[in-house]
N, C-alpha and C positions, 0 to 999 in steps of 0.2 A: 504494500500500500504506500502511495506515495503521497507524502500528507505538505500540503505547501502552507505559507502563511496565513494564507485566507482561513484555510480550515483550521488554523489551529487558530485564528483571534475568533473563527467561530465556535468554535469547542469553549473556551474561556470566556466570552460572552455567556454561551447559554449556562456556565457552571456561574458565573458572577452574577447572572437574574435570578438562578434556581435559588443560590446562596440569601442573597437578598430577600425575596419571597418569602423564605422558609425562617429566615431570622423576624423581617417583619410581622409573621404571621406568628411567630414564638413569643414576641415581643406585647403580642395582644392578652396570651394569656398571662401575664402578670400582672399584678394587682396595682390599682395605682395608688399613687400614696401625694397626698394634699398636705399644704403646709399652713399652718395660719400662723399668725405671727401680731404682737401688740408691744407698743412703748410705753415706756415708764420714764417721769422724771422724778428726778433721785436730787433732794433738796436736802443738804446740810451733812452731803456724802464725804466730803474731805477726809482723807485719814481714816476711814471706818469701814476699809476694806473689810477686812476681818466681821467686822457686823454684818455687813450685806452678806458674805458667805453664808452666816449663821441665820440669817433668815431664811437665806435659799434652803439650809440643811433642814430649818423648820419646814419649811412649805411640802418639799420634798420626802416628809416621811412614809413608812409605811401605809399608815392610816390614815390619812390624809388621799397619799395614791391611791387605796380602795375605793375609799368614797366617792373619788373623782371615775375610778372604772366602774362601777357599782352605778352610780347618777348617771351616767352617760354608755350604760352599756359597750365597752371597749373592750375590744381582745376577747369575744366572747368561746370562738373557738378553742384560741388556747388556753383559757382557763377550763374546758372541758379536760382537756387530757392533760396539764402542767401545774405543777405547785403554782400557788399564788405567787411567791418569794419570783420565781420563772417571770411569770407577766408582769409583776411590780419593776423590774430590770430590764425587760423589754419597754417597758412605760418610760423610766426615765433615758434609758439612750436614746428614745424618741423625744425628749423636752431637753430644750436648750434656753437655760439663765443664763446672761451674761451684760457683765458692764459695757456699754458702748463707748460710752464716754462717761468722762465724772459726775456728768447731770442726768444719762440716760440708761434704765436697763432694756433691753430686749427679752420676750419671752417670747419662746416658741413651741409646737408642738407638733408633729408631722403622723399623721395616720391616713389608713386608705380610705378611708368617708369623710369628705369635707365639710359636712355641716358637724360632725361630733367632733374632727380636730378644731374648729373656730368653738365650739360648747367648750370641749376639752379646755382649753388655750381661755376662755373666759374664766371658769372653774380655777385655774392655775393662778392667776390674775386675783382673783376675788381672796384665794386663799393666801397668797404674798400679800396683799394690804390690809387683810385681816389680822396675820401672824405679826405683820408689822405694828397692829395698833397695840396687841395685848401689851402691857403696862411691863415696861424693863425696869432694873435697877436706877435709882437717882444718878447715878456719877457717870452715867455713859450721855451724849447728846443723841435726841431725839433724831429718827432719819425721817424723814418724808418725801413718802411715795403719794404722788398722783399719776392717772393713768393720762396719754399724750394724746398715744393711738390706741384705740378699742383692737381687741383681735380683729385683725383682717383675711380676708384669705386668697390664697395665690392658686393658680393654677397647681394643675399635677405636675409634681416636679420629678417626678421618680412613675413609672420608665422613661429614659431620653431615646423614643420611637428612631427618633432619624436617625443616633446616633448607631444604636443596635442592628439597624438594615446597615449603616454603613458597614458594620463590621461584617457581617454578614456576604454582602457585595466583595466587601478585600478577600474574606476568605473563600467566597466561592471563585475569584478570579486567580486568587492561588492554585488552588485544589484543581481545578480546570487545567492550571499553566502545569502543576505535578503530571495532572494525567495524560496529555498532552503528549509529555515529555516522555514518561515510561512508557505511555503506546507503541511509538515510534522506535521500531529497529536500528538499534546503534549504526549500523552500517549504512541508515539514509540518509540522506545529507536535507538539511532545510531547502526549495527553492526559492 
């Protein structure tokens, strides 16, 4: 068989559409996952790193995360078949506290139903300015939190569709150019 250029960018073609295809249509079955996100200004933050930590650590306890998956029915799957302790640690590497700046926190919460991550992400919200009010010791200064931005919510950000077909596309136009290449008997020359 004598295989020339043509056929073989047609052989890599059709493995780089098949690839593509087959990656885009893999890329549907995964779940998608919604981010919501709300700002905080942080008044009287200076120096009291360590306190805002320790709120976070309040916010973020065990019993607290229940209530919030409990209220908003989250992770119901895997609390079927996984310790709570399981979906409590799936909960918080889905939430993200952090300083933006010295006057602003960001919270976040990212799950595959977007009206329960903006609940969720509210819930979160509600219970940091809460934690914040309960009454601390006299000698520490007071931090105050009011809310900027209400949760918002962003599009699905997780799966990146095009980017998955692209990979898809590279590796079917590989896989194509491999097979291509082992097809063809050592002894014929490209024309």
């Amino acid at each position: 068989m004598h295989m020339t250029m043509g056929t073989l960018g047609k052989r890599v073609a059709v493995f780089g559409l098949a690839g593509a295809l087959l990656a885009a249509a893999l890329s549907f079955t995964l779940r998608d996952k919604y981010l919501s996100e709300a700002l905080v200004t942080v008044h009287n933050a200076e120096g009291q790193a360590g306190e805002l930590d320790q709120l976070v650590s309040r916010t973020l306890n065990r019993a607290s995360l229940i209530g919030i998956i409990e209220k908003e029915h989250l992770y119901e799957r895997e609390r079927l078949g996984k310790p709570i302790d399981a979906v409590i640690d799936k909960m918080r590497s889905n939430i993200s506290i952090r300083l933006r700046s010295p006057t602003a926190l960001e919270i976040s919460f990212a799950y595959p139903d977007a009206v329960r991550a903006q609940n969720a992400t509210s819930d979160l919200l509600s219970k940091l300015i809460d934690e914040n009010a309960r009454p601390k010791d006299t000698t520490s200064i007071s931090t105050i939190l009011r809310i900027n931005t209400p949760p918002s919510m962003q599009g699905a950000i997780w799966p990146n569709r095009a980017v998955i077909t692209g990979l898809g596309l590279g590796a079917g136009v590989l896989i194509g150019a491999l097979a291509a290449c082992l097809r063809r008997p050592k002894s014929q020359a490209l024309v």
